[in-house]
N, C-alpha and C positions, 0 to 999 in steps of 0.2 A: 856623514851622518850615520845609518844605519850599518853601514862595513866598519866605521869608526867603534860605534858601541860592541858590534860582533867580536872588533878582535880585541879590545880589551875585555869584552868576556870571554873569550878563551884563552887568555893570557891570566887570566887570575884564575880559572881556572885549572891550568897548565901548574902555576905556585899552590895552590891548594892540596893538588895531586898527591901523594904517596910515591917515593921512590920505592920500587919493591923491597922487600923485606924490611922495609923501616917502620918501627913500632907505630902506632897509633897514636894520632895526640893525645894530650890527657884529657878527660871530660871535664865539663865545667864546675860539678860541685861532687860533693862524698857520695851519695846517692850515686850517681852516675858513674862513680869511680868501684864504687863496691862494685855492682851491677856490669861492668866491664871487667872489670879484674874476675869476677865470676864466670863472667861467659869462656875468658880466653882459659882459663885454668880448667873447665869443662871441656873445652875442646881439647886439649892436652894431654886428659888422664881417662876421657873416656864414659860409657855411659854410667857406670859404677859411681864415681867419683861427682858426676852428675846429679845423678839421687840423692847424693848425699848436702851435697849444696843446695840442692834444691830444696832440702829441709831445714839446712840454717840458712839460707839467702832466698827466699821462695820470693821476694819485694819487697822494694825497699819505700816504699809508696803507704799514703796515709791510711792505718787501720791494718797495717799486713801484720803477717804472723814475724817479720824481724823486730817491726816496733813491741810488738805485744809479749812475745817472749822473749826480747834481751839476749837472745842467742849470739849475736854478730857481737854486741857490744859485751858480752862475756866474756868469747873467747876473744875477743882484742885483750880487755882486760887482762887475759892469763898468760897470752901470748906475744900480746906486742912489743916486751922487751926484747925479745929474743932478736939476736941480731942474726947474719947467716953462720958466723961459727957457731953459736949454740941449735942451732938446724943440724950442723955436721955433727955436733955432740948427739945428739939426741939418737940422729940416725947408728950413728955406732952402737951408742947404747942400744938399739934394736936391734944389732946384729948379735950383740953379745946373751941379751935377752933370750931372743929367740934363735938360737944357731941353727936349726935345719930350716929357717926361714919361711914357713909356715905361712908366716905374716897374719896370724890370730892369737891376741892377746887375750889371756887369765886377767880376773882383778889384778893377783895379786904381780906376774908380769908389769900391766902397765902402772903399777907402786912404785917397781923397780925402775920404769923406762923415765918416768915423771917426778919429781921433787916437788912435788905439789901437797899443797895440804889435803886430808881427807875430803875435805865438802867438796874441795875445788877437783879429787879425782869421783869422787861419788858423781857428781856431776857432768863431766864428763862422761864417764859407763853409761849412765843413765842418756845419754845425746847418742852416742855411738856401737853401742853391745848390739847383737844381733840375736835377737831372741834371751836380752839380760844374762848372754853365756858370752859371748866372745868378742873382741876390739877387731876391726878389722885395721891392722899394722901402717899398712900405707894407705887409709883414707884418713887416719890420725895424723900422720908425718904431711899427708898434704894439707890437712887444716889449719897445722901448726904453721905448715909456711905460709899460708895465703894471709894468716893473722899475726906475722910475726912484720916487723920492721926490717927486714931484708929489703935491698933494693928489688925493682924488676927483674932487674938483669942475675942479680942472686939466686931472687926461687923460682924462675925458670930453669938454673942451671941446677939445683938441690931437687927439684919435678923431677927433670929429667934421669938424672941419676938415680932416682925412686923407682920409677915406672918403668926405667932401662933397663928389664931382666935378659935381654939378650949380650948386654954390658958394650955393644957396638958405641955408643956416643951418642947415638937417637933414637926414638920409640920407632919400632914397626908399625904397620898396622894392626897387627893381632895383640899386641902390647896396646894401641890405643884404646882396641877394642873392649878391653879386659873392663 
C-alpha cells in the first residue's frame, strides 16, 4: 500500500531528475521558451547583457511592454534567418569594423557591420545607443544570436566565444561579471 506508492514515487521521480549538465527540457509553449532562453542567456553574459534583455524581454504575459512594443517579434523578424555561420560572419565583420576592439559602435560602423536597410538600422540605434552616441558591440552580437535560428547548442558556443575575452574556451567570473 503506502511503501508501494512511495516507491513509485520516487522512481518517477528519480526519471524526471536531470542528469547534471543536461540541458533543460524544453518549456511547453513560446512564452515560456522566450522567457527561459532569456533567463539562461542572462546568466551567461552577465548583469550588462541582463539590462538589456530586460528591456526587450521584460514579459512576455498579457499587456507587457514585449506585446506592446513588438520589440521581440522585430528583432526575430530581422534576425531569425540568420543561421550560426551568418553569427560567425557578422562577428568577423565586427572585428574588421572595429580593430582595436573597443566593442562601441558609430551609426555609421554599425552600416558597415549590418546589411540592413535604413529604417531597420534606425531602428535598431534607436533599441541599443547609449545616450543616441554609441552600439554597445557585443550586447548587439548577443541579440543577434538569441534572435537568430541557430541551434542551442550554436549560440551557446557564438556567446561564449563573444564574451570569452580571456580566449581560454570559457567565461571567467570577471568576464561573467562584465
Amino acid at each position: 500500500g503506502k511503501r508501494a506508492a512511495e516507491g513509485a514515487s520516487h522512481r518517477a521521480a528519480r526519471r524526471c531528475a536531470q542528469a547534471p549538465g543536461s540541458p533543460p527540457p524544453p518549456p511547453p509553449d513560446a512564452s515560456a521558451a522566450v522567457a527561459g532562453h532569456a533567463t539562461l542567456v542572462a546568466r551567461l553574459m552577465g548583469a550588462s547583457m541582463a539590462r538589456t534583455l530586460g528591456r526587450v524581454l521584460p514579459d512576455s504575459g498579457e499587456g507587457s511592454l514585449w506585446l506592446k512594443n513588438a520589440r521581440g517579434p522585430t528583432l526575430r523578424r530581422l534576425f531569425g534567418a540568420y543561421l550560426h555561420t551568418d553569427l560567425w560572419t557578422v562577428y568577423r565583420r565586427l572585428r574588421v569594423v572595429d580593430p582595436a576592439g573597443s566593442d562601441y559602435l558609430s551609426y555609421e560602423e554599425l552600416q558597415q557591420l549590418l546589411s540592413l536597410p535604413d529604417f531597420n538600422l534606425m531602428y535598431l540605434w534607436d533599441l541599443f545607443s547609449q545616450q543616441n552616441e554609441l552600439v554597445h558591440g557585443r550586447e548587439l552580437l548577443a541579440t543577434i544570436c538569441v534572435f537568430s535560428s541557430a541551434t542551442l547548442t550554436e549560440k551557446a558556443r557564438f556567446l561564449n566565444t563573444v564574451f570569452d575575452s580571456s580566449h581560454t574556451g570559457m567565461c571567467t567570473g570577471a568576464e561573467i561579471a562584465q
